[in-house]
N, C-alpha and C positions, 0 to 999 in steps of 0.2 A: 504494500500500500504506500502512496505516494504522500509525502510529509504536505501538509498546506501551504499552499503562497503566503505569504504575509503582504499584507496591502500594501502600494504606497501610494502617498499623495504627495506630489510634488508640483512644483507650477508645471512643467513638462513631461511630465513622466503618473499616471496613475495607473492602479494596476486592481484586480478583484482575484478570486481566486481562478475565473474565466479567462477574462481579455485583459490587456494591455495596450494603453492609449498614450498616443507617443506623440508630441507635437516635432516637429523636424521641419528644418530651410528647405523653402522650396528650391529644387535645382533652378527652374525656370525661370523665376523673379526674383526680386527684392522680398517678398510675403513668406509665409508659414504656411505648413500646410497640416493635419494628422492623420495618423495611422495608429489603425485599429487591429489589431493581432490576436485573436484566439487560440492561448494557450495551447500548446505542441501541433501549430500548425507553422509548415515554413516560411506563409507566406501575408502579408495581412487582409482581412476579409475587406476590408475598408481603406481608402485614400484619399482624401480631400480638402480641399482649405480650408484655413485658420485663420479666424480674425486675427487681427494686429493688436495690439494695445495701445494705451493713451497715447503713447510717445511715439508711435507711428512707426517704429523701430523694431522694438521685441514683439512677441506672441502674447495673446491675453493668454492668462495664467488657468490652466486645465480644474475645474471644479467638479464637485458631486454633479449640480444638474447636467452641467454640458457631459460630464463621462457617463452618466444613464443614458442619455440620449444618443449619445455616440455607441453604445452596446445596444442598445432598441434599433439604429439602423444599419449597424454592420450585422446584427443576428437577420435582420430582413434581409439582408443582401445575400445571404448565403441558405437563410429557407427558401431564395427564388432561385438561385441556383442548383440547388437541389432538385427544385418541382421542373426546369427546366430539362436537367441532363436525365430525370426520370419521365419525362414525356416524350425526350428522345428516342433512351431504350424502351418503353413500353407503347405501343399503339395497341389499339381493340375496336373492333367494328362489330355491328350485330344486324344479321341479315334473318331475312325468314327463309325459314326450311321446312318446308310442306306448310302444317297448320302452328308449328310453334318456332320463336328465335332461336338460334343459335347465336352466341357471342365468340367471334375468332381473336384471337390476340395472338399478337407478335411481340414477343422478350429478346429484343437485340444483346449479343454478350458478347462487349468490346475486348475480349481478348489477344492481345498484342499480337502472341504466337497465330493462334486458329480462332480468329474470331467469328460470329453463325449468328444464328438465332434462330428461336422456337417457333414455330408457328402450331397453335393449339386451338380445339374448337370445343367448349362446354355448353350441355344444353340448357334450358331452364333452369331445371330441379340440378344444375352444380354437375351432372356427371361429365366426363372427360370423351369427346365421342372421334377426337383422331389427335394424333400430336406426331410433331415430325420437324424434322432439321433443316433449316433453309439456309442459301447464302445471305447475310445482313443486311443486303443490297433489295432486297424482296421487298416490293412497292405492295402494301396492305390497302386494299379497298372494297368498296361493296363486290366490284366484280369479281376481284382476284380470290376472294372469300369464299363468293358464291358459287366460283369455277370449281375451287379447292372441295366445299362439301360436294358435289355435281358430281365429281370425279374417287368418291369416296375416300378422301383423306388421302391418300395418295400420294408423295413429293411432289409437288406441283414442279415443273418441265424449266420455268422460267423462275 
């Protein structure tokens, strides 16, 4: 078990036992910018600018409200990334098949080496009525669906 972070607050530097909010020079201007880092990730969920302070000079000083705020929109930036690269790998269509749905889903599996994906078709009541290995490239749609049950589950050609 991993020992707890100890918080800190610093005018540039706060930290939870989550993220870590880093204010840093912007490369590109004279301004400030911060980064939002969640804990044993390598890279930060969030980057964006920093106000200035009075003196038009330094960064305003990192506080409770602005580092909540700043963990409420880097946590959103990375549950849309999530719902993203999971709508990627997962597509689903539901066609009719005689008098009831069928729903086909395709689970793309970005595997480096031999990457594929499923292509699966369950009826109503949950049961599993073919499942089969396709290349990731397999365009999912009502017709491609509707060819596939047509042809009774079957590795479909293309």
């Amino acid at each position: 078990m991993t020992e707890p972070i100890a918080p800190i607050q610093e005018p540039t530097l706060w930290s939870d036992e989550r993220w870590t909010a880093r204010v840093i020079k912007n490369e590109d201007d004279d301004g400030w910018a911060v980064s939002m880092t969640r804990h044993g990730d390598p890279e930060p969920a969030l980057v964006g600018p920093w106000t200035m302070g009075r003196d038009k000079k330094n960064p305003k000083p990192l506080d409770a409200p602005a580092f909540h705020t700043l963990v409420k929109t880097a946590t959103e930036v990375l549950r849309r990334h999530e719902q993203q690269l999971h709508a990627r790998l997962h597509k689903s269509v539901s066609v009719g098949a005689g008098s009831e749905r069928v729903r086909v889903s395709l689970q793309i599996v970005p595997d480096e080496d031999n990457p594929h994906a499923i292509l699966s078709a369950v009826d109503e009541s949950g049961d599993t009525l073919g499942e089969v290995r396709v290349p990731p490239t397999f365009k999912l749609n009502a017709d491609t669906a509707s060819a596939w049950i047509e042809g009774g589950y079957e590795r479909p050609s293309r």
